[in-house]
N, C-alpha and C positions, 0 to 999 in steps of 0.2 A: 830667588825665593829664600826667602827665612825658614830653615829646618832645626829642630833642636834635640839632642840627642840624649839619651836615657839609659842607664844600665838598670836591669834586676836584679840581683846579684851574679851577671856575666851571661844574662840574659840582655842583647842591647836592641834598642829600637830609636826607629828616628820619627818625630813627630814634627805636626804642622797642623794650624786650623784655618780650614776650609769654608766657603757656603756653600755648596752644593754638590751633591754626589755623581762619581759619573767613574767608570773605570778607569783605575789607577796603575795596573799590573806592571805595564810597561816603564812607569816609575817607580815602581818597586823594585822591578829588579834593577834598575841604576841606579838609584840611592842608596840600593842594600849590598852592592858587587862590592867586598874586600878592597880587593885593587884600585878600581878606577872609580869607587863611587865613596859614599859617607860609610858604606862599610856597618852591617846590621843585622842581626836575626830576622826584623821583620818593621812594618812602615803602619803606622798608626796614626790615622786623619780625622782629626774633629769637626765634628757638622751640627749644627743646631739644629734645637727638638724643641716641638710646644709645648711637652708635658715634663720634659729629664731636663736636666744642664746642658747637656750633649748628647750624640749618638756617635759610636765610629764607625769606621771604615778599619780593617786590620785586613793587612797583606802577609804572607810568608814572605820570604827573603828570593824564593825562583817568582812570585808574582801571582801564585795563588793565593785564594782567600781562604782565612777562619773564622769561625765563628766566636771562637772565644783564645785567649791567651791570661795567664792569673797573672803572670809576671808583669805584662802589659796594661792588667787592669791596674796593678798601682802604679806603676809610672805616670798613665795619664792621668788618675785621681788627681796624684802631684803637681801635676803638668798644669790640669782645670784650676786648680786652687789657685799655682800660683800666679794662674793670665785672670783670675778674678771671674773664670767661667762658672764654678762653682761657689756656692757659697760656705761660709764657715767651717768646718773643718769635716766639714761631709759630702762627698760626690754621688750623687745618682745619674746613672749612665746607661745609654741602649747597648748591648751587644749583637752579634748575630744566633747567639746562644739565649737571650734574655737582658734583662736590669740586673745591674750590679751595683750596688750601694758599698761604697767605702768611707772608710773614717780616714784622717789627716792628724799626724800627733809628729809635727816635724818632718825627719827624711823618715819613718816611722809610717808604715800606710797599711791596713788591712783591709780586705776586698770580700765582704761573702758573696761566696759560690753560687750559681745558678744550681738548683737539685740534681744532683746526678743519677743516671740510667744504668742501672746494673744491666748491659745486653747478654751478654753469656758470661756463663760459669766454668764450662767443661771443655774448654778448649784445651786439646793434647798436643803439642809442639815437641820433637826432639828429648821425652819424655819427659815433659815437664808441665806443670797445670797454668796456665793464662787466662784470668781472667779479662774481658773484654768492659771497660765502665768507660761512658761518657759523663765526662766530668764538666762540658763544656765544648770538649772534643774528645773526640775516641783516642781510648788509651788502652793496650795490652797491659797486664799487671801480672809478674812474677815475681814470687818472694823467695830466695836464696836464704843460703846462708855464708856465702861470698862474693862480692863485687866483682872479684880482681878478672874474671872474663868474661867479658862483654865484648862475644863477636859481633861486630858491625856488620858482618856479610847477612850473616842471618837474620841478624834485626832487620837490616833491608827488605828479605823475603818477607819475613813477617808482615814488614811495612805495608809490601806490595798487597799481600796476599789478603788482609787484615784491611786497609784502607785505614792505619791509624799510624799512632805513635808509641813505640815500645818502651815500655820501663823496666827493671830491674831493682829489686829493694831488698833490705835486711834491717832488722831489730836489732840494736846492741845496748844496751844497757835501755837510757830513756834518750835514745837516739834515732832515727832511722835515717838511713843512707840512701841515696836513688842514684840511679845512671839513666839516663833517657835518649831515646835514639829518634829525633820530633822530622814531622811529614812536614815538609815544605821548604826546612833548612836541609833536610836532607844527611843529616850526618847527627854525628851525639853532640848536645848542647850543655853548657855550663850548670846551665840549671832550667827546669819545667815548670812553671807554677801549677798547671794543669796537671802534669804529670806527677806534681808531688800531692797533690791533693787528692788523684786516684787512687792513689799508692795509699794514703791514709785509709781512703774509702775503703778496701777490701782489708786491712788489716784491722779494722774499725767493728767492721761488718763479722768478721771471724773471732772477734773477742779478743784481739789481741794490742790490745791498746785503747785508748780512751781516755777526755777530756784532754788538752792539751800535750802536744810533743813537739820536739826539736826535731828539724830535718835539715838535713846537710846534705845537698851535691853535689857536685865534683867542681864546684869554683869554694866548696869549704865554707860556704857563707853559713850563718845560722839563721833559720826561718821558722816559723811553726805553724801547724795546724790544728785546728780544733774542730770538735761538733758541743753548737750551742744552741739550745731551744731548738732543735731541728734543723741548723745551720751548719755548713760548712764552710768555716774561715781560714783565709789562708795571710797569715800577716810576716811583714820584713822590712829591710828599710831598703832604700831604693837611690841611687845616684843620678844630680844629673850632670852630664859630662862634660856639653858644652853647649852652646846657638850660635850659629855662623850662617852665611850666607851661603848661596851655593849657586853655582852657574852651566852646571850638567843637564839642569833639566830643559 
């Protein structure tokens, strides 16, 4: 099979389009294993819709499903446009989250957000305040005023405990920073689009920012997020790596 493979900014995913839905997990995790497979955050299958351009299918990288991934929505916007799925430099797409409508402006892709669910407010962690927002998919959200430690162990408990994915963020000029610890890949990833678009949502919500910002990482990419007319966009540019054949499956 023909798979073709995608970075978000160091967020990567392998795609492929499909006709028809049916469980995929056990191909996700072998197209997504490091070592012995393509090697990937997560597995992204396109399927045809009466009413959208497409609908996917999105796997984690252990072979569970989600609902929504932001990084992954631009990639495949990309992806549609460039097999001719979508038309003109606009993708309308099903998630498991909702329709995501994106725009095409080269490797340039932004993707607005499905509404987000502020779930809790008052969550008290290791004394520290967590907010809980589904942005797509559930996300812890604490805001520091240093990166530099982000225990893994605990992000794990959290993960477990919480049924989400943990972030970590900070304001520095007209900047903000994330570290993200994401349920499925199981460890801290390059970069979240979900998770940085949480991270806006509650710093957003607190007054502490507003109309476009730059967010950065830990792959350093530059990305930004806005709220427009009641929208949250999450825009960057997006690589794709390669298309090869594969013979694992």
């Amino acid at each position: 099979m023909t798979v073709t493979k995608y970075s978000g900014n160091g967020n990567d995913f392998i795609l492929f389009i499909a006709q028809k839905k049916e469980d995929r997990s056990e191909l996700a995790r072998t197209l997504c294993h490091r070592q012995n497979g393509v090697g990937a955050d997560g597995l992204v299958v396109l399927l045809p819709h009466k009413k959208y351009d497409f609908e996917w299918e999105f796997y984690n990288s252990d072979g569970s499903v989600a609902d929504m991934c932001g990084n992954a929505s631009r990639c495949v916007a990309h992806f549609a446009h460039e097999k001719g799925i979508s038309k003109d430099n606009n993708a309308e797409f099903l998630t498991g989250a909702g329709l995501i409508r994106a725009s095409i402006n080269g490797l340039y892709v932004v993707s607005d957000m499905v509404e987000p669910d502020i779930i809790r407010k008052d969550i008290e962690e290791s004394g520290e305040n967590w907010w809980l927002i589904n942005s797509g998919v559930p996300h812890l959200v604490a805001i520091r005023e240093s990166l530099d430690n982000f225990d893994l162990e605990e992000a794990r408990k959290l993960r477990q405990k919480y049924n989400c994915n943990v972030n970590i963020c900070k304001l520095e000029g007209d900047v903000m920073y994330v570290r993200t610890y994401e349920r499925g890949v199981e460890d801290e990833t390059l970069a979240c689009g979900t998770g940085m678009v949480a991270c806006y949502i509650r710093n957003h919500i607190e007054g502490h920012v507003s109309g476009q910002l730059k967010v950065q990482p830990i792959s350093k990419d530059e990305l930004y997020v806005s709220y427009e007319n009641g929208i949250y966009r999450f825009g960057g540019q997006v690589t794709k790596t390669f298309e090869a054949e594969t013979f694992i499956v």
